[in-house]
C-alpha positions in Angstrom: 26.3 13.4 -10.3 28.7 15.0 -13.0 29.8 12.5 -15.3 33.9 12.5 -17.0 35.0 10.6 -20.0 38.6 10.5 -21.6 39.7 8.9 -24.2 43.4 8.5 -25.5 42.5 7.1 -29.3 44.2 5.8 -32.8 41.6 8.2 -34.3 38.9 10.9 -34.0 37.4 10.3 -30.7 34.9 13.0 -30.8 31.8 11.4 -31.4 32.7 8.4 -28.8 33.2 10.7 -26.2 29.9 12.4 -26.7 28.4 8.0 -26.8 30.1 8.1 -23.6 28.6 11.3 -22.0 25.0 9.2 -23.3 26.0 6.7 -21.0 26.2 8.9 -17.9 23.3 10.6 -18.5 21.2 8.8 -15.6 23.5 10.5 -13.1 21.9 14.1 -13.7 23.3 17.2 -15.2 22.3 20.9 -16.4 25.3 21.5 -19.0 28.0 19.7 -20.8 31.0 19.8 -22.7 34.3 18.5 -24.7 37.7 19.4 -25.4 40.1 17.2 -27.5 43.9 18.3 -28.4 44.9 17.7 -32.2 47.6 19.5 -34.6 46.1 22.9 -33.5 46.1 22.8 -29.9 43.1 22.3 -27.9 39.2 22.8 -29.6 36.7 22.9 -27.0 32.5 22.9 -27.6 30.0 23.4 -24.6 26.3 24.2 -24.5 24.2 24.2 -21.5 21.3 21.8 -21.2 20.8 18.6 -22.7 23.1 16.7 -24.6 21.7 17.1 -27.8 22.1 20.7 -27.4 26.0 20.1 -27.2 25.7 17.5 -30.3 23.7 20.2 -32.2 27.2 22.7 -31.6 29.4 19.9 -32.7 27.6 19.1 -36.2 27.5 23.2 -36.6 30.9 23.4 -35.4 33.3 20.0 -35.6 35.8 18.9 -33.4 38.5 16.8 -34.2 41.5 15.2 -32.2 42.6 11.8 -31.3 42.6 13.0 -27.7 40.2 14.2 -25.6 38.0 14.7 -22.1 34.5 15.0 -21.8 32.1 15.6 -19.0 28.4 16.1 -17.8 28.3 19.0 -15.0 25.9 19.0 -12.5 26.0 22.7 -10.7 27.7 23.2 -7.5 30.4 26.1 -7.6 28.4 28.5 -10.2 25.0 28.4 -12.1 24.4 26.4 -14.9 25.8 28.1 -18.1 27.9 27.1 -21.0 30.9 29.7 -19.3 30.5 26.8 -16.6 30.2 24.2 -18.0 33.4 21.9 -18.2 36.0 21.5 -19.4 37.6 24.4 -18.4 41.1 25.4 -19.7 44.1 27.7 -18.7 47.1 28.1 -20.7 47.9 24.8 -21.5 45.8 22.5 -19.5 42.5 21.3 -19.9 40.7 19.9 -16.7 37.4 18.2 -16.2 36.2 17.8 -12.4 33.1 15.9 -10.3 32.9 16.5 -7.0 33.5 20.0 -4.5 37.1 21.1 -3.8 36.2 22.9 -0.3 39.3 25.4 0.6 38.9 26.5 -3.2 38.0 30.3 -2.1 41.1 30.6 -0.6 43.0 29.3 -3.6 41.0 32.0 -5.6 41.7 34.6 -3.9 45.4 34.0 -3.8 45.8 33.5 -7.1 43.9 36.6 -8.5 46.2 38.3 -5.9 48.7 37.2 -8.2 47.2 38.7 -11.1 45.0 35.6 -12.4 41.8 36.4 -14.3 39.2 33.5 -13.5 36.2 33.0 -16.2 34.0 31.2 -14.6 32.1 30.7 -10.9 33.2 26.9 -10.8 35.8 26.1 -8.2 37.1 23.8 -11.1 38.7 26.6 -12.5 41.1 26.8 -9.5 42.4 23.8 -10.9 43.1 24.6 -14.5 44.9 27.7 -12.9 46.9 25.6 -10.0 48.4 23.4 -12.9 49.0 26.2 -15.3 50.8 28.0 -12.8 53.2 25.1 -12.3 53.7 24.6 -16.1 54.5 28.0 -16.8 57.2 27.9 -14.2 58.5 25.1 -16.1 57.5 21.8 -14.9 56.4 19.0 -16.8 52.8 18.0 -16.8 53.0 15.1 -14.3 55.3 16.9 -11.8 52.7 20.0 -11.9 49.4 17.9 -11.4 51.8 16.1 -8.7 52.4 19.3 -6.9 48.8 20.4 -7.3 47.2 17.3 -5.9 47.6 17.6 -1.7 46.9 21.6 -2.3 43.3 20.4 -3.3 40.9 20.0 -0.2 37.0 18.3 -0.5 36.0 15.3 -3.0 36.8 15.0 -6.4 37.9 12.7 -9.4 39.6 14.8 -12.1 40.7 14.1 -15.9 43.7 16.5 -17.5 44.7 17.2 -20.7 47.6 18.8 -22.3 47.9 21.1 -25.3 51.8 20.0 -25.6 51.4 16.4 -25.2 48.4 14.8 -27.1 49.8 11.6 -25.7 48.9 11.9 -22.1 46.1 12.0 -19.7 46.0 12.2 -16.3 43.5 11.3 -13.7 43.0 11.3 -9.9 40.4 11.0 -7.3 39.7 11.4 -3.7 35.7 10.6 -2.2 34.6 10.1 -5.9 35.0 7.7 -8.8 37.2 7.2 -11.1 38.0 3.6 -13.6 40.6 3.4 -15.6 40.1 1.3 -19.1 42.7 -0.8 -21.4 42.3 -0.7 -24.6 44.5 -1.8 -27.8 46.8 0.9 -28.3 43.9 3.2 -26.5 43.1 4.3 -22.7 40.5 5.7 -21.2 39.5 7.3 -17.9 35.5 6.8 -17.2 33.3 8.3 -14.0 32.4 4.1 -14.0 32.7 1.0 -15.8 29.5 2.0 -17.6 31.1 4.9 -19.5 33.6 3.0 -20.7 31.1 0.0 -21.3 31.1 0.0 -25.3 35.0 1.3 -25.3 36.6 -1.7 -23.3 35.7 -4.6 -21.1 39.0 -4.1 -19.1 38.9 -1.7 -16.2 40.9 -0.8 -12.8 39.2 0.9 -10.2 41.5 3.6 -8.9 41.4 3.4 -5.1 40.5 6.7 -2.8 43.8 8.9 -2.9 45.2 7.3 -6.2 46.0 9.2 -9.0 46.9 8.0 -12.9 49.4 8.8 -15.7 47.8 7.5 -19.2 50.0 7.2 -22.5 48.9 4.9 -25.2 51.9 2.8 -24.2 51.4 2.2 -20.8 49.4 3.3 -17.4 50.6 4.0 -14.4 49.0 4.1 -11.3 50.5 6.1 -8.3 49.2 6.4 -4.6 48.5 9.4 -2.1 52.0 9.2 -1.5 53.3 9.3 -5.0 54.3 5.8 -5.1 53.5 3.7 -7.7 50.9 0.9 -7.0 49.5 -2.0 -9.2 45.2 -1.8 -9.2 43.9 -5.3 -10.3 42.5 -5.4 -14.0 38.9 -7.1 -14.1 36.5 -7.5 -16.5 33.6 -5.0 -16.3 31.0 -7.4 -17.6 28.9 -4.1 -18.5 27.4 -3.3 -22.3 26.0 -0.3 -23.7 23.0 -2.2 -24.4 22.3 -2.0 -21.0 21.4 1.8 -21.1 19.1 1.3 -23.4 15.4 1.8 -23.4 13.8 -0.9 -25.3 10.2 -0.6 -26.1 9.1 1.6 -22.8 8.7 5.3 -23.0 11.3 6.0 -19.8 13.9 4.2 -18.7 11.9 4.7 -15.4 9.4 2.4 -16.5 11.4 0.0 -17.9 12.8 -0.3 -14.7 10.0 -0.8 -12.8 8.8 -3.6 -14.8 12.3 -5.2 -14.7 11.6 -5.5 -11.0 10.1 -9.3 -10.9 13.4 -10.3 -12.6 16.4 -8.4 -11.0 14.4 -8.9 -7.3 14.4 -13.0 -8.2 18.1 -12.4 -9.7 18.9 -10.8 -6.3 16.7 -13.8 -4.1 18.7 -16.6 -5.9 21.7 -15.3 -4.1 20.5 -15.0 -0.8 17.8 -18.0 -0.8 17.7 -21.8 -1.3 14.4 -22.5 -1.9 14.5 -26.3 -2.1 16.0 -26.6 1.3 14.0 -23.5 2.8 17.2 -22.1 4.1 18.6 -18.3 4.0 22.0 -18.8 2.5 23.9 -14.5 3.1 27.4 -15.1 2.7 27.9 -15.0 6.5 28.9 -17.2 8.8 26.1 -17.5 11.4 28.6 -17.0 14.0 30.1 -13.8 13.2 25.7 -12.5 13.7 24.9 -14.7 17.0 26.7 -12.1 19.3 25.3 -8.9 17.5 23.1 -6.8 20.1 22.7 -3.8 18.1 22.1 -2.4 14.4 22.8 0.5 13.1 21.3 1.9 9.4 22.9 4.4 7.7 21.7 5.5 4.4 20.1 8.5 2.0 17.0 9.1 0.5 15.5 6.0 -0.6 18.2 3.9 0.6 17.2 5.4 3.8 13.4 3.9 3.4 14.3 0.8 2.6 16.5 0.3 6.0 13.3 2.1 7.7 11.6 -1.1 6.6 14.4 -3.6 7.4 14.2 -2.2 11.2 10.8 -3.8 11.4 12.2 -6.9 10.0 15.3 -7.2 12.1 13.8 -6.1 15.2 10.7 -8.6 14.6 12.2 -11.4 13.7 15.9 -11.3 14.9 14.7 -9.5 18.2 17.6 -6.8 18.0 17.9 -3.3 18.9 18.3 -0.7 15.6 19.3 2.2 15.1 18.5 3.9 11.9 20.0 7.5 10.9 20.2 9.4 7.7 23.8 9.8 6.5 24.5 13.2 6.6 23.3 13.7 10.1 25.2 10.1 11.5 28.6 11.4 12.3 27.1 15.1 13.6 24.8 14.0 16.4 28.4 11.6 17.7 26.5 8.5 18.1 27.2 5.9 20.4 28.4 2.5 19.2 28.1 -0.3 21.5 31.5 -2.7 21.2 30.6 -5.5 18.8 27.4 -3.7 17.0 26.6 -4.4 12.9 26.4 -1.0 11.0 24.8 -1.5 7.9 25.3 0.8 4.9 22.9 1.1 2.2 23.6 2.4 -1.1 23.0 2.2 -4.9 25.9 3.3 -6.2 28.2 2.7 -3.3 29.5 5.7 -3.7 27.5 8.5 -2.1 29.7 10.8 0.1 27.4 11.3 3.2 27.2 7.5 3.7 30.3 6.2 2.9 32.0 8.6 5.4 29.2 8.3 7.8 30.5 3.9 7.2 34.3 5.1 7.7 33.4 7.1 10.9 31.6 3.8 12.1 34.6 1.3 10.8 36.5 4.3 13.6 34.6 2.8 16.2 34.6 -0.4 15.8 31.8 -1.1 14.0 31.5 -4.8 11.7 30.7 -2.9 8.3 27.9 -4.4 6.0 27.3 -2.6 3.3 24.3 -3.4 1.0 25.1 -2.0 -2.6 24.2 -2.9 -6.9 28.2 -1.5 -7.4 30.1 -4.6 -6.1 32.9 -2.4 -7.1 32.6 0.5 -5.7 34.2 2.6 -2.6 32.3 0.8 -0.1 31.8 -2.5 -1.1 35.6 -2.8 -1.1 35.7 -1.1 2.3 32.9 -3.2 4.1 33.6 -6.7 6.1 30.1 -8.0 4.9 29.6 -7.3 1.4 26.0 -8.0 0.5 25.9 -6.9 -3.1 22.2 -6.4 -5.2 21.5 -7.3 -8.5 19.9 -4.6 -10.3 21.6 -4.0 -12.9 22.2 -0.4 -14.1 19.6 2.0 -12.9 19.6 4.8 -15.3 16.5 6.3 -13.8 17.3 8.9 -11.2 14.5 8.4 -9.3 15.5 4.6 -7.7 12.9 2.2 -8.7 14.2 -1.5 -9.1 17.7 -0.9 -7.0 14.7 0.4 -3.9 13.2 -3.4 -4.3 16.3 -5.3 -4.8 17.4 -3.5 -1.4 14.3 -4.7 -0.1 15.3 -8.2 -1.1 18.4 -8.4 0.2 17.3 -7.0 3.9 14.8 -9.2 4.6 17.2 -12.2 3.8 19.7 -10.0 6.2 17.1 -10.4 8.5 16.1 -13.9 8.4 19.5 -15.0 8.7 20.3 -12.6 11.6 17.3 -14.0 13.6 18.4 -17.6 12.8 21.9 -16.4 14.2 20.8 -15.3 17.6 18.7 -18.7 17.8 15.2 -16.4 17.4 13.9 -18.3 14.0 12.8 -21.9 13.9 13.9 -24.4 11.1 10.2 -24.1 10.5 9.9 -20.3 10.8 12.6 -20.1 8.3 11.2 -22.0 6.2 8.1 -19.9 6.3 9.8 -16.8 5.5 11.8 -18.0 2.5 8.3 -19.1 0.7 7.1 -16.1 0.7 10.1 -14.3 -0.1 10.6 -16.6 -3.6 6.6 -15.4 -3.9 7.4 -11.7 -4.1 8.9 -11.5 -7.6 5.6 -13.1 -9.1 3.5 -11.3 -7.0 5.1 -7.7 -8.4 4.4 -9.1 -11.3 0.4 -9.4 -10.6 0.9 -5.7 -9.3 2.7 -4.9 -12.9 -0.3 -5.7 -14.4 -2.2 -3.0 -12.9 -0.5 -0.4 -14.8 -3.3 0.7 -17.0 -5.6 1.0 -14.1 -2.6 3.1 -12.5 -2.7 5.4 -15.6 -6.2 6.0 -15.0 -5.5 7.4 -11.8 -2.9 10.2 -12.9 -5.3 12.4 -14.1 -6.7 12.4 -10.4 -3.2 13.6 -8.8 -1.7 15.6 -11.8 -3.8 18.8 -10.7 -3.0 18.8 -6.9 -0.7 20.9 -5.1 -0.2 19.0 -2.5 -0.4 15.0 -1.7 -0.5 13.2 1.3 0.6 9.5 1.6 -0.5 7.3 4.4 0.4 3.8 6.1 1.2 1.9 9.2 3.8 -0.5 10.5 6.7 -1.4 7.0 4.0 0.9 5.0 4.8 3.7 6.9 8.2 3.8 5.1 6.2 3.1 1.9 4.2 5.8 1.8 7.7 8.1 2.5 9.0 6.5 -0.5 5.7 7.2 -2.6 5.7 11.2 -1.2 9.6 10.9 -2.2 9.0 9.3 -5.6 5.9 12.2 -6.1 7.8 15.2 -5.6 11.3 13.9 -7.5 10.2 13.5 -10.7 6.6 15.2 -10.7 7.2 18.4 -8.4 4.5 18.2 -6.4 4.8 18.9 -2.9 4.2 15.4 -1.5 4.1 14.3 2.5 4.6 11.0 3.8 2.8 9.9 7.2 2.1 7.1 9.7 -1.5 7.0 9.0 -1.8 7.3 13.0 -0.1 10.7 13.4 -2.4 12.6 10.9 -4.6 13.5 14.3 -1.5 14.9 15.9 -1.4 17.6 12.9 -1.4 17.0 9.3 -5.1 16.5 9.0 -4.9 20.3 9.3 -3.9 20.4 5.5 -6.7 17.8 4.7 -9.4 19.6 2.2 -11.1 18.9 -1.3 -7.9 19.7 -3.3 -5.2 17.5 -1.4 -5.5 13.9 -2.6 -4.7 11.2 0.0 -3.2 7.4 -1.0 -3.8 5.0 1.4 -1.4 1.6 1.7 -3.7 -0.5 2.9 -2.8 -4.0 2.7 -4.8 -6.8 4.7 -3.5 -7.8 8.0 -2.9 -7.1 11.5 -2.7 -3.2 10.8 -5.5 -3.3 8.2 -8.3 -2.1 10.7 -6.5 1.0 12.2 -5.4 2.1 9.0 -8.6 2.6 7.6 -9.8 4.4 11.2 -7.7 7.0 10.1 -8.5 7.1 6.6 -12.1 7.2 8.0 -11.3 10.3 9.8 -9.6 11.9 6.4 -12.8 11.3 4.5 -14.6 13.1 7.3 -13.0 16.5 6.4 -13.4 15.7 2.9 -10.5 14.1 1.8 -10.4 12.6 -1.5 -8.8 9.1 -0.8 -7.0 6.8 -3.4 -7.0 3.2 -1.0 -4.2 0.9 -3.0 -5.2 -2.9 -1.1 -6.3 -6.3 -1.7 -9.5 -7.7 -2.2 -10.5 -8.4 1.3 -9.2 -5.3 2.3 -11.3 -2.9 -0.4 -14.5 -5.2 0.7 -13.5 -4.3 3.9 -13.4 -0.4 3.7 -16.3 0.1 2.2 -17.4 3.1 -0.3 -16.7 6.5 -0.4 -13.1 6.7 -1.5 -12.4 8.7 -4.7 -10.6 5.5 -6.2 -9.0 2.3 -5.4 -6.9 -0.1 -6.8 -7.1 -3.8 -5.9 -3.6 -5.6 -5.3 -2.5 -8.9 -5.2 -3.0 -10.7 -1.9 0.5 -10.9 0.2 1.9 -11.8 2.9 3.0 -9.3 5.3 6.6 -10.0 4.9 6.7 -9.0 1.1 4.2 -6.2 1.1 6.7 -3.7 1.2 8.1 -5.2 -1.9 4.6 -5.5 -4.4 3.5 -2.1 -3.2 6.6 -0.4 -4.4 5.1 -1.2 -7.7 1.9 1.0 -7.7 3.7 4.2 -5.9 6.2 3.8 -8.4 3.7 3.4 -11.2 1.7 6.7 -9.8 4.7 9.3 -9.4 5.5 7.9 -13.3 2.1 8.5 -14.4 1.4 11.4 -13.0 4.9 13.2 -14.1 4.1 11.7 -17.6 0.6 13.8 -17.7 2.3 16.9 -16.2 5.3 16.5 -18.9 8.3 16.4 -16.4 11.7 15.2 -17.5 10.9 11.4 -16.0 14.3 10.1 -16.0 16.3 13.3 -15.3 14.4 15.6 -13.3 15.4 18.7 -12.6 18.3 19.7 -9.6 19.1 15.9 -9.2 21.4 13.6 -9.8 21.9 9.9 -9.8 24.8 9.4 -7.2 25.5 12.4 -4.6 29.0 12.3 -4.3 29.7 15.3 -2.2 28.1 16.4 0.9 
């Protein structure tokens, strides 16, 4: 979600706080803002909207400072307006704030009983006016953010600056990010490493609770309990090139045609082809005794552990459990003694999840967490890290982290079975064949992207859409509807193709579109039953399958799409491609915001 950028500079810093708001654009927003601190105090400029509307104010209105914060709001506290957009000042303190601070009505209210006039609808402003009160009564900056810190309740990460002291910032976070960045003579404070990417390749990641004094000089880190802690300095390995869009239209689509690559990328560290062997991290003895899974995840997260319960519980013959995270720790689940609960995450970050992992760690869960941050909140707090390599997803709507996901869980799988003595040397063998096959096989389905295009004008018009499939494509078809309605706002439904007689064929008529998954194999016949039955109403049916299986359906479907012939076990993986390729083309022709839709944001990190 909101994105925050400081920078303590040698010069004016203006413009590369603004380069690093460009860099957290992919997270979402609706408004943004700077404020830098120079020889005349503080100069702030906000606009709501885009960020060019904010770099349209600066050129009509510099800024200049060697100092400064900047941020990317996305609403939660207040509607989106340039009044609340951050950062927000009082007196002399400038704050910028992601996340929700939950008890801050009560803090409102007492300090307007106190006289305070608030400006804005934020609860960030409660803040601005917590510190200020503490530095009027006479207390230096880091003693008032110090007594301000354990009054603030929910999830936040927070960057301060200080009309009086152009040489300090000050950060701090609890349930959200913050990285800290070295530079010569310089320091910054960064939502992630890829804020900072084209400022410094030296980060620390601030641990939950911690909170950071920055001078040019020197950095100091302190802990919940105000004592001062050493956070290890790493090498982010990140470049701005990597937010860049290349030749493609969308970052969206680049992404979904970087999907061969970072999906091999990811393979190579979970395969060894030559010896046909699934190589996780993971000693097969700390799997053999596992009885039970449990996914946790969100959105599409969520459907790509809806397809790793076929795998597990086909292949490694175990009993899962699979939950959304912000209803896991509500319904109090029961955890048998010596279960695997695996976490699933792009940004490893997201609130509902990585409390719904620390309730689970509470009950004496083994943690796995499957994540593209290898640095982030709960990659560090997991006993199984099994990290993806996607690279930077700008995108909001998850395209090539959903596949690499994919990847990763059906190698989870495989080795799992082979743990509890349920896979062959042979059947192993099998399964990583056609797992190297996936990446050229999404490449085949790549290939269909102009006969994709030509099916947008078909969807654009509808209202509604309907996605069906059975078995892993049941999942599919959620994560199509998902994909639909995200970044083309169409009202889009998901089904198992065999519940549409229990209900939804209700809705079927002339004017709802219906996309089929239909790939050949052992569900291949009773898919197109139902679809059968949707054409009898008058459904118009898009059928996305193979050659055998088009032959095999016969006429009468509005269009189809031939695939690539696969195996069972990668399907899920090569028909991510055209429901992917559809949503995009189909937002393009209704001229949606692709890559940042509206009321979303990249990584949810409050619940």
């Amino acid at each position: 979600m909101c994105g925050i950028v400081g920078i303590l500079g040698r010069g004016e810093v203006a413009a590369r706080l603004v380069a690093g708001l460009r860099r957290l654009e992919y997270r979402g927003y609706d408004s943004a803002g700077i404020c830098l601190v120079g020889s005349d105090g503080f100069v702030r400029r906000r606009a709501e909207g885009k960020l060019a509307n904010l770099e349209a104010r600066l050129a009509a209105e510099p800024a200049h400072g060697a100092s400064g914060i900047a941020h990317t709001r996305w609403a939660t506290h207040g509607r989106p307006s340039e009044v609340n957009a951050h950062p927000h000042i009082v007196g002399d303190v400038a704050v910028v704030h992601n996340g929700i601070i939950e008890n801050f009505r009560p803090l409102r209210e007492a300090l307007e009983a106190e006289g305070r006039v608030f400006t804005s609808e934020t609860d960030t402003e409660v803040i601005a006016h917590l510190v200020a009160r503490e530095l009027e009564r006479g207390h230096p900056p880091v003693a008032a953010v110090q007594a301000v810190l354990p009054q603030l309740h929910g999830a936040f990460a927070l960057a301060l600056l200080f009309r009086n002291e152009p040489d300090l910032l000050i950060g701090a976070r609890l349930g959200a990010p913050l990285t800290v960045g070295f530079g010569d003579g310089e320091a910054y404070l960064g939502s992630d490493a890829l804020a900072l990417a084209d400022l410094t390749q030296e980060v620390s990641y601030l641990e939950d609770g911690d909170w950071v004094i920055l001078r040019r000089g020197a950095v100091e880190i302190r802990d919940r309990e105000n004592r001062p802690v050493t956070r290890p300095r790493i090498r982010s390995g990140l470049s701005g090139a990597l937010v860049e869009k290349g030749n493609y239209r969308h970052f969206m689509l680049k992404e979904i045609h970087e999907q061969p690559l970072v999906v091999a990328q990811t393979l190579q560290s979970y395969l060894k082809p030559l010896d046909g062997q699934v190589a996780l991290p993971i000693p097969d003895a700390r799997l053999e005794n596992v009885g039970r899974v449990t996914i946790v995840a969100c959105g599409t997260s969520f459907y790509a552990g809806m397809v790793a319960r076929y795998w597990l519980e086909r292949f490694a013959r175990v009993a899962v459990d699979i939950d959304v995270a912000s209803e896991f720790r509500y319904r109090e689940p029961v955890l048998e003694p010596g279960g695997l609960a695996l976490f699933i995450s792009q940004s490893g970050e997201t609130a509902d999840t990585l409390a719904a992992l620390r309730h689970a760690r509470a009950e004496g869960q083994t943690i796995a967490a499957v994540v593209n941050v290898p640095t982030s909140s709960m990659a560090r707090e997991a006993d199984i890290l099994l990290p993806t390599h996607a690279g930077p997803e700008i995108g909001v709507a998850s395209t090539k982290a959903f596949t690499c996901q994919l990847a990763v869980l059906a190698a989870l799988a495989a080795n799992l079975a082979r743990a509890r003595g349920r896979l062959s040397r042979e059947e192993e063998r099998e399964i990583v064949t056609h797992l190297a096959e996936a990446p050229a096989a999404m490449n085949a389905a790549l290939a269909l992207d102009p006969a994709i295009a030509a099916l947008a004008p078909l969807v654009a018009p509808a209202r509604d859409v309907l996605y069906l499939g059975r078995g892993p494509d049941y999942p599919m078809a959620l994560e199509g509807a998902l994909k639909l309605k995200e970044i083309s706002y169409i009202h889009a439904e998901g089904y198992a193709a065999g519940e549409m007689k229990h209900g939804p064929i209700a809705l079927i008529d002339e004017a709802v579109p219906v996309i089929v998954l239909a790939p050949s194999g052992p569900l291949f016949e009773k898919t197109v039953s139902n679809m059968q039955e949707v054409r009898a109403r008058g459904g118009k049916v898009i059928l996305i399958s193979d050659r055998e299986g088009l032959a095999a359906a016969g006429d009468g479907c509005l269009a189809t799409l031939e695939m690539p012939r696969t195996h069972p076990l990668i399907a899920p993986l090569v028909y991510a491609v055209p429901v992917q390729l559809l949503a995009y083309h189909v937002a393009v022709a209704k001229g949606t915001d692709v890559d940042q839709p509206r009321n979303l944001a990249k990584s949810v990190t409050v619940e």
